[in-house]
TIVEX-841313 format. One line per 2 residues: for each residue y, z, x of N, C-alpha, C. Coordinates in steps of 0.1 Angstrom, whole numbers, plus 2048, in hexadecimal, padded with zeros to 3 digits. Layout:
Y Z X Y Z X Y Z X  ... $
This chain:
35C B82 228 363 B8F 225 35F B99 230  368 BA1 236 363 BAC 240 360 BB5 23A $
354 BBC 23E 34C BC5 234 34D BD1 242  353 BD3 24B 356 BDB 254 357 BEB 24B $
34F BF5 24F 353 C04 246 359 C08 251  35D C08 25D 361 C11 264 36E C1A 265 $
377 C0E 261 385 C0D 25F 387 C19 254  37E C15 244 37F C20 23A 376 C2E 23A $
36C C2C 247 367 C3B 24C 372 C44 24D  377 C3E 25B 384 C43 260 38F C48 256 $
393 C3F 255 39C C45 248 39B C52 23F  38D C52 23A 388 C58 234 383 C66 239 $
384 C66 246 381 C72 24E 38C C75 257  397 C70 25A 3A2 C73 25B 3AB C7A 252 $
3AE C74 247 3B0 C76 23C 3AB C89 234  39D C8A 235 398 C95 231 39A C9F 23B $
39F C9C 24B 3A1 CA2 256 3B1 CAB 257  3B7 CA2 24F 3C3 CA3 254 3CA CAD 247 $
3C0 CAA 239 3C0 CB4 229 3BD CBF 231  3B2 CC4 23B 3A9 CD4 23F 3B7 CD8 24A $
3BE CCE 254 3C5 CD7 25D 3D2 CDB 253  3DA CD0 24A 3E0 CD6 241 3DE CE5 23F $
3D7 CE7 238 3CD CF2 232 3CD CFE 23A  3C6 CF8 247 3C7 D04 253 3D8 D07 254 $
3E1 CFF 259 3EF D01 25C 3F6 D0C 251  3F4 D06 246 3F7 D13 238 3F7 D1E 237 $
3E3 D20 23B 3DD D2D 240 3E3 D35 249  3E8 D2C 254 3EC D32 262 3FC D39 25F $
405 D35 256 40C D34 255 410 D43 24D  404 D3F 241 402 D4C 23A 3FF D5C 240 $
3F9 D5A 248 3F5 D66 257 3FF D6A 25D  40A D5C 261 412 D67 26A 41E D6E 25E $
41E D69 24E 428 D6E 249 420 D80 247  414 D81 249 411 D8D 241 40E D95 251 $
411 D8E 260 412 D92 26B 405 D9C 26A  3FB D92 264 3ED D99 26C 3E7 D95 277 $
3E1 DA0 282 3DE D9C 292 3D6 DA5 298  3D0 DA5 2A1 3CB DAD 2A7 3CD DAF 2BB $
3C9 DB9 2BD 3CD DB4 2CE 3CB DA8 2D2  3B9 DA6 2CE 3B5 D95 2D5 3BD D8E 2D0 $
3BF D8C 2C7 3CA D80 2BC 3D4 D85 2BD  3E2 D85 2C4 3EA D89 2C2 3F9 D7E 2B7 $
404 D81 2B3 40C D7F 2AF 40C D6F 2B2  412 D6B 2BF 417 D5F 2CA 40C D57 2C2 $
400 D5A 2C7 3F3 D53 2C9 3F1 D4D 2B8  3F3 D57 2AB 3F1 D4F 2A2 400 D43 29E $
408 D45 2A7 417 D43 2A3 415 D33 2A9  411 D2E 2B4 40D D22 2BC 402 D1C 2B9 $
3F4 D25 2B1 3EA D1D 2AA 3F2 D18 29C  3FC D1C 297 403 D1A 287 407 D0A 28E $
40E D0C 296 415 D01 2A0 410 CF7 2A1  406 CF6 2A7 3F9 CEC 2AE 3F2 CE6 2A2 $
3ED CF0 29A 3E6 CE9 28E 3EF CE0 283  3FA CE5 282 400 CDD 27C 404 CCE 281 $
40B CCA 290 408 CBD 295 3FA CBD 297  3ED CC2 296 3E3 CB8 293 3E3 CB3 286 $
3E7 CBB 27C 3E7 CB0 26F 3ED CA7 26B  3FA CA5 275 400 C9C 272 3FB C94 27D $
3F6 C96 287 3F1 C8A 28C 3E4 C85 287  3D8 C90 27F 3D4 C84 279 3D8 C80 268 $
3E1 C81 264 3E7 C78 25A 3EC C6E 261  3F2 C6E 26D 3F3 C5E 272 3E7 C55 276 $
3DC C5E 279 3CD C58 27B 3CB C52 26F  3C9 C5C 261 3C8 C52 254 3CE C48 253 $
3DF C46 256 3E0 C39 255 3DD C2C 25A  3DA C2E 265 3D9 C27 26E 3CB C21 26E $
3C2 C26 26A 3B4 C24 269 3B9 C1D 257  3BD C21 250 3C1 C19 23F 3C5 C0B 245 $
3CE C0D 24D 3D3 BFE 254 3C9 BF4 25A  3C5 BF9 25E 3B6 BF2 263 3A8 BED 25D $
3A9 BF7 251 3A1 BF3 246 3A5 BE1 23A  399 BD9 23D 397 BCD 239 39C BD0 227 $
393 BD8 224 38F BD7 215 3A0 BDF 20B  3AB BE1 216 3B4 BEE 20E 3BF BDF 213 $
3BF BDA 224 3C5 BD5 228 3D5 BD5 225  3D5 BE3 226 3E9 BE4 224 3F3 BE1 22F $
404 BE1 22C 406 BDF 235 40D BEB 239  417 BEF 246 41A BF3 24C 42A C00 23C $
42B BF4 23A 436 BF7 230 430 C03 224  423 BFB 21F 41D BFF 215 418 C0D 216 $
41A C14 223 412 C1B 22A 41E C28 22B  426 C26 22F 438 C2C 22C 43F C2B 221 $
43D C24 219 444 C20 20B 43E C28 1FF  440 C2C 1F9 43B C37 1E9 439 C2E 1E2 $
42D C29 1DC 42C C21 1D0 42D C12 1D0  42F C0D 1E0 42C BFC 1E4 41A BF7 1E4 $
413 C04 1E6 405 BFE 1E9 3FF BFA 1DE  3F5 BF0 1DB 3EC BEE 1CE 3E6 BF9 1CF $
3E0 C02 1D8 3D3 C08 1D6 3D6 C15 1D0  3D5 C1B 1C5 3D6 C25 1BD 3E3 C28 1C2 $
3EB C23 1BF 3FE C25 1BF 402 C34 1C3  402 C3A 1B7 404 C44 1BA 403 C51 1BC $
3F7 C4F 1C0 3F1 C5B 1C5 3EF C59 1D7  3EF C4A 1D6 3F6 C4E 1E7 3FF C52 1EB $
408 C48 1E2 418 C53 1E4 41A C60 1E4  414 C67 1DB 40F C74 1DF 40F C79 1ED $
405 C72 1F2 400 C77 200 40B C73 208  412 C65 205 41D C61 210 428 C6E 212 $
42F C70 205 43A C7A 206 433 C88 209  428 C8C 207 41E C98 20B 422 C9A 21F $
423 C8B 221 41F C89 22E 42E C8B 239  438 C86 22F 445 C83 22E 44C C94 232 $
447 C9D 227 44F CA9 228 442 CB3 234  435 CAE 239 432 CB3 23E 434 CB6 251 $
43D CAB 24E 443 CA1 25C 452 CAA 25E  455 CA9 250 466 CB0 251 463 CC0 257 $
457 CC3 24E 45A CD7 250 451 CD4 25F  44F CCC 266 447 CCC 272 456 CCB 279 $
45B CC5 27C 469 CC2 284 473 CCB 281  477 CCE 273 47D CE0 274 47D CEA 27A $
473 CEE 282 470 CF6 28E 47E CF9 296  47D CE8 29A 488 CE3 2A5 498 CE6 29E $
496 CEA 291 4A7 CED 28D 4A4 CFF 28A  49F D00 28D 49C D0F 287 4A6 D17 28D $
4AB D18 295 4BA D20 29D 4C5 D1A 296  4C6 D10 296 4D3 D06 28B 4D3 D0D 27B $
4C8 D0E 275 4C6 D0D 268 4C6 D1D 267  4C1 D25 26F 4C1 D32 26E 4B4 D39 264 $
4AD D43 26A 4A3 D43 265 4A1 D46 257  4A9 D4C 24C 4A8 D4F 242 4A8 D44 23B $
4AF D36 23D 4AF D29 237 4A1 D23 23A  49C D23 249 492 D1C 24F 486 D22 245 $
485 D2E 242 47D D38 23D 47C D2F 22E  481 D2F 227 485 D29 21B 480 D17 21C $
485 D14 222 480 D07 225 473 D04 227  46E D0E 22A 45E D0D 231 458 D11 228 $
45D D14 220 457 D18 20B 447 D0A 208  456 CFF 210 451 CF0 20B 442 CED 20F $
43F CF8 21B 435 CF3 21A 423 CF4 213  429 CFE 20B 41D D00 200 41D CF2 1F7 $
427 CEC 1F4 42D CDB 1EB 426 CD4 1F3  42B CD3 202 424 CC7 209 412 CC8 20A $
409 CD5 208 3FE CD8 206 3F7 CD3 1F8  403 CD8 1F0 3F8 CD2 1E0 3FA CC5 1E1 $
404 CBD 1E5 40A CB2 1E7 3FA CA7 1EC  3F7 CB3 1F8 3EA CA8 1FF 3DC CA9 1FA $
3DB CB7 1F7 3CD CBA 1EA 3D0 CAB 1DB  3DF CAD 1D7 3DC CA4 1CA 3D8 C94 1D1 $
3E1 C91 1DC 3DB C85 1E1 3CB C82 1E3  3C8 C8E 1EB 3B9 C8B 1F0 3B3 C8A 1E2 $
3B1 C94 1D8 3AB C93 1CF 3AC C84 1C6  3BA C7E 1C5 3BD C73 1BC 3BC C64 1C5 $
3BD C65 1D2 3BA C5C 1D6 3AD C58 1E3  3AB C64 1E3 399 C61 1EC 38C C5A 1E5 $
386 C55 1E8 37B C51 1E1 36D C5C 1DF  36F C67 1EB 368 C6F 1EA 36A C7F 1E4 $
375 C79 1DA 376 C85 1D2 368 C8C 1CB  360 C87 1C0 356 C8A 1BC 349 C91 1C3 $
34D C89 1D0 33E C8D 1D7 33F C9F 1DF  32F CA9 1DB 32F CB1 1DD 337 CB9 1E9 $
33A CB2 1F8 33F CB9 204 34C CB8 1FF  354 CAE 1FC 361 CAF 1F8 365 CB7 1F1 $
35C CB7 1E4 35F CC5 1DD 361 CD1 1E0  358 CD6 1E8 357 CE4 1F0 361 CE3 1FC $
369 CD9 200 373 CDC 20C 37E CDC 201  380 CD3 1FA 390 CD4 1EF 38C CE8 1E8 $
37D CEA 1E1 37C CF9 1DE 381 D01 1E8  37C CFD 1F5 37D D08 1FC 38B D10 203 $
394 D01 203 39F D01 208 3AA D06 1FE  3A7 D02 1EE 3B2 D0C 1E3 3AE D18 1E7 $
3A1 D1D 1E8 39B D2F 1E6 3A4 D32 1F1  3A1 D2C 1FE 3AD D32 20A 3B9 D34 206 $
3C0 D2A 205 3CF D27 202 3D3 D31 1FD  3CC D2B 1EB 3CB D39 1E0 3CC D45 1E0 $
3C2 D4B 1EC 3C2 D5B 1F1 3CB D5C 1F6  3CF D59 1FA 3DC D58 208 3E9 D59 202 $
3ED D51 1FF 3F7 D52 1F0 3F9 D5C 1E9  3EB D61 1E2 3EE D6C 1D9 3F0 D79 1E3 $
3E7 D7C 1EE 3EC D87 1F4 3F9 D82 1FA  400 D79 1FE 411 D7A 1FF 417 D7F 1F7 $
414 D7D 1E5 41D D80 1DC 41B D8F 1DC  40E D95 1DE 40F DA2 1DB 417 DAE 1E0 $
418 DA3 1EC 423 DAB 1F7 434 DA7 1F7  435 DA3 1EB 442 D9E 1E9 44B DA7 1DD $
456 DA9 1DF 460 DB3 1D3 469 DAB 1D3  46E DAD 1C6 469 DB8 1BD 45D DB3 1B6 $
458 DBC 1A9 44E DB8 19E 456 DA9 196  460 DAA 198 462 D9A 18F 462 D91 194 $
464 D8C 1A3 45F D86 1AB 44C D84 1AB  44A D8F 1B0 439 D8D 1AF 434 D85 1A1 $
43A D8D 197 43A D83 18B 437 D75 189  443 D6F 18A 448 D67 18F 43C D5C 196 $
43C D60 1A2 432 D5A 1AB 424 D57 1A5  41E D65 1A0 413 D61 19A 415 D59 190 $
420 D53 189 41D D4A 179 41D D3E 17F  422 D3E 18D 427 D30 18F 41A D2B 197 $
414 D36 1A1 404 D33 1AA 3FF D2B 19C  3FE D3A 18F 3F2 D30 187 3F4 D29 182 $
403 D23 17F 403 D14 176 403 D0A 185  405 D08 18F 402 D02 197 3F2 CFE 199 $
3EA D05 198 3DC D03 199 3D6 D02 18E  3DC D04 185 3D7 D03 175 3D9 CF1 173 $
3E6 CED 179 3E6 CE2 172 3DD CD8 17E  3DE CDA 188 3D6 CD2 192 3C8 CD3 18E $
3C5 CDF 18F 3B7 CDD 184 3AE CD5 179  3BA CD7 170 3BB CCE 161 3B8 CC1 169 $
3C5 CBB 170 3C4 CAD 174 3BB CA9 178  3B2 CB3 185 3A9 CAB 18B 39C CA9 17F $
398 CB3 177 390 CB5 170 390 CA5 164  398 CA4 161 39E C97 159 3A2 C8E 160 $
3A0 C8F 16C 3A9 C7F 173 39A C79 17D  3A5 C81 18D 397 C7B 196 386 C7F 196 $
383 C8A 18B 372 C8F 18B 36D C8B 182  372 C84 177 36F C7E 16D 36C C6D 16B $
363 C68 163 363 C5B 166 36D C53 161  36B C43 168 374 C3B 167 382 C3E 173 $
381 C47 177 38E C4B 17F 392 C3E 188  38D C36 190 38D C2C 194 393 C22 192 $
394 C21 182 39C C15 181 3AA C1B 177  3A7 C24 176 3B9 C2B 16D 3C0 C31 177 $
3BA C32 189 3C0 C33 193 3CC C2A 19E  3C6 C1E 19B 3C8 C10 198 3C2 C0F 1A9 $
3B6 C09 1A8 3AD C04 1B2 3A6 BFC 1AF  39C BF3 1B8 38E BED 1B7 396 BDF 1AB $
390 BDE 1A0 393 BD3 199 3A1 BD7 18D  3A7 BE2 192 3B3 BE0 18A 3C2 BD3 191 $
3BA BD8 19E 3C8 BD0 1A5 3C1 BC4 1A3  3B9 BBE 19F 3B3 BAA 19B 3BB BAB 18E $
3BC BB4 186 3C3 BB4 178 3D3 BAA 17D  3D9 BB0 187 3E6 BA7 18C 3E4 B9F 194 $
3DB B9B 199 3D7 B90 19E 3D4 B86 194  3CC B88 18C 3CB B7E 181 3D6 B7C 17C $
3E0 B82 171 3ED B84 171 3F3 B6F 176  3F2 B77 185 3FA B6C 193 3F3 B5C 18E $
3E6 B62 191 3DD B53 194 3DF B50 188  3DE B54 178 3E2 B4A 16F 3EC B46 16B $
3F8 B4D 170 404 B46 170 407 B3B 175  400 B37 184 3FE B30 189 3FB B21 186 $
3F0 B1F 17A 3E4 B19 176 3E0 B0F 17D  3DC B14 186 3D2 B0D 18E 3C9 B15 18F $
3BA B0B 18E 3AC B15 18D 3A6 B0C 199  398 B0C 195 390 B07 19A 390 AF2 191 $
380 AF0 195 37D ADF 18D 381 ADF 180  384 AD6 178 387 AD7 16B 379 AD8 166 $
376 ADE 158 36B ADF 152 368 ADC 144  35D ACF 14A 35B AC7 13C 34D ACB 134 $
34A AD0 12E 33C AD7 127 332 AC9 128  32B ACA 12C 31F AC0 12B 313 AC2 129 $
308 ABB 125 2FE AC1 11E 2F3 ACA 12D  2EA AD1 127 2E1 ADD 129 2DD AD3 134 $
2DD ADA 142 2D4 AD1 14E 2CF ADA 156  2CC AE8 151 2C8 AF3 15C 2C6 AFC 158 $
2B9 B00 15C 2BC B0F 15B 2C4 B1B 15D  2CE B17 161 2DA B20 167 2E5 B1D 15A $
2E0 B19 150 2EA B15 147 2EF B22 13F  2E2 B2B 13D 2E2 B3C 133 2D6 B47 139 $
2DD B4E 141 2D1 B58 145 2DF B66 149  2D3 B70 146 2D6 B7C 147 2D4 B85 155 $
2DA B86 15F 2D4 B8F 16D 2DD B99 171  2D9 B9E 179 2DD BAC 17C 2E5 BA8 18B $
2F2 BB0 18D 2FC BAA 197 2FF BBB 1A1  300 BB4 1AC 302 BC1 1BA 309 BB8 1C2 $
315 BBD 1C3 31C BB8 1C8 325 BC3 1D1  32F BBE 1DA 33B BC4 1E0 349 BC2 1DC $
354 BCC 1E1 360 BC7 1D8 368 BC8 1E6  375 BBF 1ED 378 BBE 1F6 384 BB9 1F3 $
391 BBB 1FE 39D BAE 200 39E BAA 20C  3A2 B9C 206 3A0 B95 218 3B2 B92 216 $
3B8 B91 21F 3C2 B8B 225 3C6 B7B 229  3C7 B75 21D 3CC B67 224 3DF B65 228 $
3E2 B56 228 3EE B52 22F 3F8 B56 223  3EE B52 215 3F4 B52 208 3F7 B60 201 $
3F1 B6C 208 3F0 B76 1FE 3E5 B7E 203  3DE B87 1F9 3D6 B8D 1FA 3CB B87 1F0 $
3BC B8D 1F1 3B2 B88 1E9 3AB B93 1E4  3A7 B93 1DB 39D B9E 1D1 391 B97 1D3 $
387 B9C 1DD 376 B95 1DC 36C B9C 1D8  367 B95 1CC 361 B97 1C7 351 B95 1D0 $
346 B98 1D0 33D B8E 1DC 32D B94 1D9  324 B90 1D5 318 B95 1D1 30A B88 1CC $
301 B90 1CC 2F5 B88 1C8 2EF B8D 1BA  2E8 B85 1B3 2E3 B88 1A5 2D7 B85 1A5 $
2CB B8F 1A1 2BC B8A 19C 2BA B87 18F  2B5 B7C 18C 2B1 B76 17B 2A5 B74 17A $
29F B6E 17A 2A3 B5F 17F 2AB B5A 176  2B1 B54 17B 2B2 B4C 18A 2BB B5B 190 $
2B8 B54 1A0 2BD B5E 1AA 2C7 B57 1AF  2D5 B5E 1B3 2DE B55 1BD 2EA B62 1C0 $
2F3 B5D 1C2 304 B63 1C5 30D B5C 1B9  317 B65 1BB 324 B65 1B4 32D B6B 1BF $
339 B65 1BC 344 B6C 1C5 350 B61 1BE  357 B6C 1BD 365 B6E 1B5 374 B6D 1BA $
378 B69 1BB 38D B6C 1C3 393 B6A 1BD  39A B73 1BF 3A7 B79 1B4 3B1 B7B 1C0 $
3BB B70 1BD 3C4 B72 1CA 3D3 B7A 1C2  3D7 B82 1C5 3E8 B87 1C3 3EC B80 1CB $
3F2 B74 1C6 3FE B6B 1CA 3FC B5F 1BD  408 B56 1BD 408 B53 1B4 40B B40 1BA $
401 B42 1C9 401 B35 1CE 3FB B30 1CA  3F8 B22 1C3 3EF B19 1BF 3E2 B1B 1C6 $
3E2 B1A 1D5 3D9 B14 1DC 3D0 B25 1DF  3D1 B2B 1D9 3CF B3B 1DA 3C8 B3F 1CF $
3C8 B38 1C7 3C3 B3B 1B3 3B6 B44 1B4  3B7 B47 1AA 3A7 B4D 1A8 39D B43 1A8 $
391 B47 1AE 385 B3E 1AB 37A B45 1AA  36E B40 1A6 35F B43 1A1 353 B3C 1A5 $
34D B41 1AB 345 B36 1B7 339 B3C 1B0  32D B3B 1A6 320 B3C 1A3 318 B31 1A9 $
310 B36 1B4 306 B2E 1BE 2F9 B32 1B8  2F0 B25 1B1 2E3 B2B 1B5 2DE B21 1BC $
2D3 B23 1C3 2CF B1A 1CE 2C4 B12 1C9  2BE B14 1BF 2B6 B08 1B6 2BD B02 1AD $
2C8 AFF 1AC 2CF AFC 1A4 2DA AF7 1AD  2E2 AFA 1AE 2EC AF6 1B3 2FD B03 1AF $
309 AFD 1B0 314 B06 1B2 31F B01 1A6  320 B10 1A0 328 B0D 195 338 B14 19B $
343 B0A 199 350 B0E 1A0 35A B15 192  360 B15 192 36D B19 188 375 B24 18E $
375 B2C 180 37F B38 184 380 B41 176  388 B4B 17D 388 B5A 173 391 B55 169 $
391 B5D 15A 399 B5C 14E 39D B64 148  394 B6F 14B 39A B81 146 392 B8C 150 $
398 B90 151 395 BA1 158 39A BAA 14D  391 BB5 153 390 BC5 14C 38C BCA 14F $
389 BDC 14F 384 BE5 158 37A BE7 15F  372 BE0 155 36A BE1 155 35D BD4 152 $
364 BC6 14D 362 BB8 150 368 BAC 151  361 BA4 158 36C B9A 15D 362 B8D 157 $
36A B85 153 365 B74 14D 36C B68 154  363 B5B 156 365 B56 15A 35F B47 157 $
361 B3E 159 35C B33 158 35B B26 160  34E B20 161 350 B19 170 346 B09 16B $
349 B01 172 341 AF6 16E 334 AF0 17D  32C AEB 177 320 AE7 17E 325 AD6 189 $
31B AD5 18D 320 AC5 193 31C ABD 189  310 ABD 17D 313 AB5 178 31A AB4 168 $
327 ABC 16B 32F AC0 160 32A ACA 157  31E ACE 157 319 ADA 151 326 AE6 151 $
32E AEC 145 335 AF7 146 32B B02 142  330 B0A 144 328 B1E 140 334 B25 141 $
333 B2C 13E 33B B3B 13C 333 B47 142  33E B4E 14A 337 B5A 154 33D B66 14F $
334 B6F 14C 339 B7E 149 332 B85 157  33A B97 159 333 B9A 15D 339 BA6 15C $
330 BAC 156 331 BBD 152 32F BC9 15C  339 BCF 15D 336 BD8 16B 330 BE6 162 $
328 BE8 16C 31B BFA 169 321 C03 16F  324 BFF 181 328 C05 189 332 C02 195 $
33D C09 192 343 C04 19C 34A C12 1A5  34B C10 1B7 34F C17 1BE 35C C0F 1C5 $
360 C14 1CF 36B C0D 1D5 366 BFC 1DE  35A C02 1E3 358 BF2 1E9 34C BF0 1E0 $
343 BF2 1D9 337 BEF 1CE 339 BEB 1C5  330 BE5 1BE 330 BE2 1AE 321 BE1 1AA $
31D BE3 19E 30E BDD 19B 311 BD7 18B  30F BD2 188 314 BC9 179 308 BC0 175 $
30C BC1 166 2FF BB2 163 306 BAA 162  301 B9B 164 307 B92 163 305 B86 156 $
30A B82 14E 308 B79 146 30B B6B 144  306 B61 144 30A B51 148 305 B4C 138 $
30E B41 131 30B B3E 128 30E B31 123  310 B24 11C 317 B1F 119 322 B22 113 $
330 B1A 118 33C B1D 110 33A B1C 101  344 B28 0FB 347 B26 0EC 34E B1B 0E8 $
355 B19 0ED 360 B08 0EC 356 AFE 0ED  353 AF4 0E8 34E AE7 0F0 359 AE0 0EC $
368 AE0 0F1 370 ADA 0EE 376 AD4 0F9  36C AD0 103 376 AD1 10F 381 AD7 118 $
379 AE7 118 386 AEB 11B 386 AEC 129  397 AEA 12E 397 AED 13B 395 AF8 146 $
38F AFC 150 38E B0B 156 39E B07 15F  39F AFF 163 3AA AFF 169 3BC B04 164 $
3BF B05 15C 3CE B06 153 3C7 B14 14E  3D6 B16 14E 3D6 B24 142 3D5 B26 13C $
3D1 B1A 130 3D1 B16 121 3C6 B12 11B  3C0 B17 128 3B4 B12 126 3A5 B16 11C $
39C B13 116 398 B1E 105 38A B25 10D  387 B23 119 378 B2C 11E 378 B3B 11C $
36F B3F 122 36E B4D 11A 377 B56 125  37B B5E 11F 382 B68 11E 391 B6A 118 $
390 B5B 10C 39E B58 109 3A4 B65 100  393 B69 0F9 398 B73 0F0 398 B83 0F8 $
39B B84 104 396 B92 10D 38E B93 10E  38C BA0 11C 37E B9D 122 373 BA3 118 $
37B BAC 10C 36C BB8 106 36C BAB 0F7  36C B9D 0FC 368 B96 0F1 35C B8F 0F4 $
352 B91 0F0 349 B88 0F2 340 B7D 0EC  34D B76 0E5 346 B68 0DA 348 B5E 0E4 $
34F B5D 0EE 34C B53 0F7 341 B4E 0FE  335 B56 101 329 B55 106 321 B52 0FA $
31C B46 0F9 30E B47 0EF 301 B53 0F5  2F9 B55 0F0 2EC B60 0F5 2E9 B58 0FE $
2E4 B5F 10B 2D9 B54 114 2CD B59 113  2CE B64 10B 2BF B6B 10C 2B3 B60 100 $
């Protein structure tokens, strides 16, 4: 798996680069309507910085993309990137940012019709771009990963307080009183409700996966791969030959997608201390190619390698079951603590199957654990 961060630096500071010139452009925009200046600063001068700043934001929202494109672990395509609601990675709150990006492109090239359209329409038109601004605040906030963390906070605060001021002294200079009105009900239910949201959506926990990121998109991958039924070895329960048969350890892992011929892959990829000590690593392919299936690779190195594959996912755990070389089956839980966009830390649980019935890991039909969902846990006897 490429564990490359550069790609999602970039992005990620492109991205936050291109939310602050937004931001600036608004500001700028707001200045020349209230035509404040001074000798040094004159009129022109803030009229061509409004200009300037605004193609830098749009050139770097093409930087974000482009650097998303290049990123291993998001691996979108070109389409996914232009399209509203084609990407797995929190759907729609990129889309957000796409159409954000969409109308901030349009009121950028309006310029150029501004004699055609005549300025009292152009004037009106350029309303939009207070829309195209909440448009990239709701994106950054819903789809960044560094919503929560302190500096982001204070650039998204800092940038409503501006806007916000700016705004309100426009309206005060606006007639009539029902107009001003007007304006103010609509500033505060605009910021009222964006508020509410973030406070309940992206700053609150779990956001992550009711965003639809990280291990929601294996939710349709599994989906693929068991429709599929093709797993891993078939798994015959055979008697106790290892220590590796029931133990309890603690799991740190990474969360990644690789790109095969077949599709895309959900990797899972980490080490576990018990004892016993070893790896786990997981694939969850979205495609519904046989030769693509999900699989479950538990390595311990005094022991040897248990193969199979996944049988339920959930938000928060995923089950699995895999057999030994010498037919030894177990059952794999593994309970996630923490998870970030490329991290996880989880305990891990290995046990004998509940079934000693033979059952298959391979078929759909098959009775290992997670037949009853993942928040069931009669499938694992205790290993403790």
């Amino acid at each position: 798996m490429i564990d490359n961060q550069l790609p999602w630096t970039m992005a990620r500071a492109a991205g936050l680069l291109a939310y602050l010139l937004t931001t600036a452009s608004v500001a700028f925009g707001l200045v020349l309507h209230h035509r404040w200046r001074s000798a040094s600063w004159p009129r022109f001068v803030t009229n061509e910085v409004h200009r300037t700043v605004s193609l830098l934001a749009l050139l770097a929202v093409a930087g974000h993309g482009l650097a998303l494109l290049l990123d291993p672990y998001l691996a979108p395509t070109l389409s996914e990137l232009l399209v509203p609601l084609t990407i797995s990675y929190r759907p729609l709150w990129v889309a957000v940012g796409i159409i954000g990006a969409y109308l901030l492109l349009g009121l950028w090239l309006s310029q150029y019709l501004r004699s055609w359209l005549g300025y009292r329409a152009w004037a009106r038109l350029h309303l939009l771009t207070y829309a195209a601004w909440v448009l990239a605040l709701v994106h950054g906030l819903g789809a960044g990963s560094d919503t929560g963390t302190p500096w982001a906070l204070a650039a998204y605060g800092g940038s409503v307080a501006l806007v916000g001021g700016l705004v309100v002294a426009r309206i005060l200079d606006t007639e009539p009183e029902a107009v001003r009105f007007f304006g103010f009900g609509l500033v505060a239910l605009v910021f009222t409700v964006v508020a509410t949201w973030a406070i309940d959506g992206p700053l609150s926990p779990g956001w992550s996966a009711r965003a639809g990121s990280t291990l929601a998109r294996g939710q349709a991958a599994l989906t693929a791969t068991s429709t599929s039924g093709a797993g891993g070895p078939a798994a015959s329960p055979g008697p106790a030959s290892s220590t590796a048969q029931a133990f309890r350890a603690s799991f740190d892992g990474t969360i990644g997608v690789e790109r095969t011929a077949g599709g895309r892959v959900l990797v899972i990829d980490g080490r576990f201390v018990g004892p016993p000590d070893g790896s786990l690593q997981i694939l969850l392919a979205s495609t519904r190619d046989p030769a693509a299936a999900s699989r479950l690779v538990l390595d311990i190195p005094t022991v040897g390698t248990c193969d199979g594959r996944v049988t339920a996912l959930g938000e928060t755990s995923l089950v699995g079951s895999c057999q030994y070389g010498d037919g030894t089956a177990v059952g794999v839980r593994l309970s996630i603590t923490a998870l970030t966009e490329r991290r996880l830390t989880a305990s891990l649980a290995v046990g004998p199957l509940g079934t000693q019935g033979g059952g298959s890991s391979g078929g759909s039909g098959d009775e290992g654990p997670g037949d009853e969902g993942p928040g069931d846990e009669s499938e694992l006897s205790d290993p403790s």
